[in-house]
C-alpha positions as CSV (number, residue, x, y, z in Angstrom):
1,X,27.5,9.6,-61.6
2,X,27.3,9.4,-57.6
3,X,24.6,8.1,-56.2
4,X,24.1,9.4,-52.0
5,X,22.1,6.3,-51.6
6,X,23.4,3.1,-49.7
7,X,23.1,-0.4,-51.6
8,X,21.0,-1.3,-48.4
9,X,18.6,1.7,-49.0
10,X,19.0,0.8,-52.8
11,X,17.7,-3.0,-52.1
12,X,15.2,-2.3,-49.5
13,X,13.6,0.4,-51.7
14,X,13.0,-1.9,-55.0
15,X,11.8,-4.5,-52.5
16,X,9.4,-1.8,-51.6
17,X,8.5,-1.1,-55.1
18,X,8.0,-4.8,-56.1
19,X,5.5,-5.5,-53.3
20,X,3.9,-2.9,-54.5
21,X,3.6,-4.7,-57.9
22,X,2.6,-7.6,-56.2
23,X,-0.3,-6.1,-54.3
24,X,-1.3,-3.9,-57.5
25,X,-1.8,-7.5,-59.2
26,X,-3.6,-8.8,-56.4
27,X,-1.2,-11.7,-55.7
28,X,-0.7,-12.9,-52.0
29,X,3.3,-13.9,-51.0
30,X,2.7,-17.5,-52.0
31,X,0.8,-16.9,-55.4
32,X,3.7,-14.7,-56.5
33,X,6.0,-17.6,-55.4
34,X,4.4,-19.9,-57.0
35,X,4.0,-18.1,-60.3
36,X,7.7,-17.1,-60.6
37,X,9.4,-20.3,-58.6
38,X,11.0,-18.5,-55.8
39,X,10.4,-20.2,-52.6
40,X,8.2,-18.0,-50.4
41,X,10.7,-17.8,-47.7
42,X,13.0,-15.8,-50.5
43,X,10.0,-13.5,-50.8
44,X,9.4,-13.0,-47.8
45,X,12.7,-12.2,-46.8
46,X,13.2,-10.2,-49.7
47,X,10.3,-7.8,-49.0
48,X,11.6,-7.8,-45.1
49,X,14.8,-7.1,-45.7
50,X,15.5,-6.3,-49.2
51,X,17.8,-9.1,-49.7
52,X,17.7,-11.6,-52.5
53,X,19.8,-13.3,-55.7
54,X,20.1,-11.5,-58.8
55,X,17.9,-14.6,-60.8
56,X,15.4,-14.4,-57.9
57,X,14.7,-10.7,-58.4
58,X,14.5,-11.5,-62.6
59,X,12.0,-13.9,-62.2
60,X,10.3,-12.0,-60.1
61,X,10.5,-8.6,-62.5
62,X,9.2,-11.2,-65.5
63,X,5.7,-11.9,-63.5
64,X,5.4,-8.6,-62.6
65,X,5.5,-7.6,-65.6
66,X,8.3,-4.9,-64.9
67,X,11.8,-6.3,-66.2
68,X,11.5,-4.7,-69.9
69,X,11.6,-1.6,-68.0
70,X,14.4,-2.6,-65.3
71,X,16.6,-3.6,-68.8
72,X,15.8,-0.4,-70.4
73,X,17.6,1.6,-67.0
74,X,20.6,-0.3,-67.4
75,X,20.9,0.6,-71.4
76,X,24.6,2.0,-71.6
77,X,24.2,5.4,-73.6
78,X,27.0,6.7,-74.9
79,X,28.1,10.2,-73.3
80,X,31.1,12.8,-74.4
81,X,33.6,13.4,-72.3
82,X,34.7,16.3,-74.9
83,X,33.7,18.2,-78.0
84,X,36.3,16.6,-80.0
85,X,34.5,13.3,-79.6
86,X,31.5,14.8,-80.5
87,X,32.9,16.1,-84.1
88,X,35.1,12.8,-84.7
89,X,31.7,10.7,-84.2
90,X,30.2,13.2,-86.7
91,X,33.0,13.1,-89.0
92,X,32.7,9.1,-89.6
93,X,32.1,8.0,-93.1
94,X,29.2,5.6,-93.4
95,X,29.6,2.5,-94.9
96,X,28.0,1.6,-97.7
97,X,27.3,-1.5,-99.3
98,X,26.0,-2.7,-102.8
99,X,23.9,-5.8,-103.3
100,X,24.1,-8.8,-105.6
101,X,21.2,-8.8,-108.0
């Protein structure tokens, strides 16, 4: 799937989105910082610009209380390319296994 959205556009709307978090749980720039252990000149920067490490952003998802959800978007989900994939994945015996009494 194509996305018409830039990586810059991308990053400087989640920023957007987070700092909403942070001001829906009442938490200035430097509580957040010091709750989650980003400096905050990251934060700031971040929310300015929309630019920050990947372990920055996750520990700032964890206080906010939104990474479950950021880990459920990136679930892979398995998609058909044809029908014939559909019926083989039908088709497939399941396994079956006895237990020792």
């Amino acid at each position: 799937m194509i996305s018409l959205i830039s990586p810059l556009e991308a990053q400087k709307s989640i920023a957007k989105k987070l700092k909403e978090h942070r001001l829906q749980h009442n938490l200035t720039q430097e509580g957040l910082s010091k709750r989650s252990g980003v400096p905050v000149a990251t934060l700031r920067k971040f929310e300015r610009e929309g630019i920050i490490s990947l372990e920055s952003l996750v520990k700032l998802m964890m206080v906010l209380g939104v990474l479950d959800r950021a880990l459920k978007a990136v679930e892979v989900t398995h998609t058909f390319q044809t029908i014939d994939e559909v019926i083989k994945k039908e088709m497939k015996p399941k396994r079956k296994r006895g237990r020792i009494s």
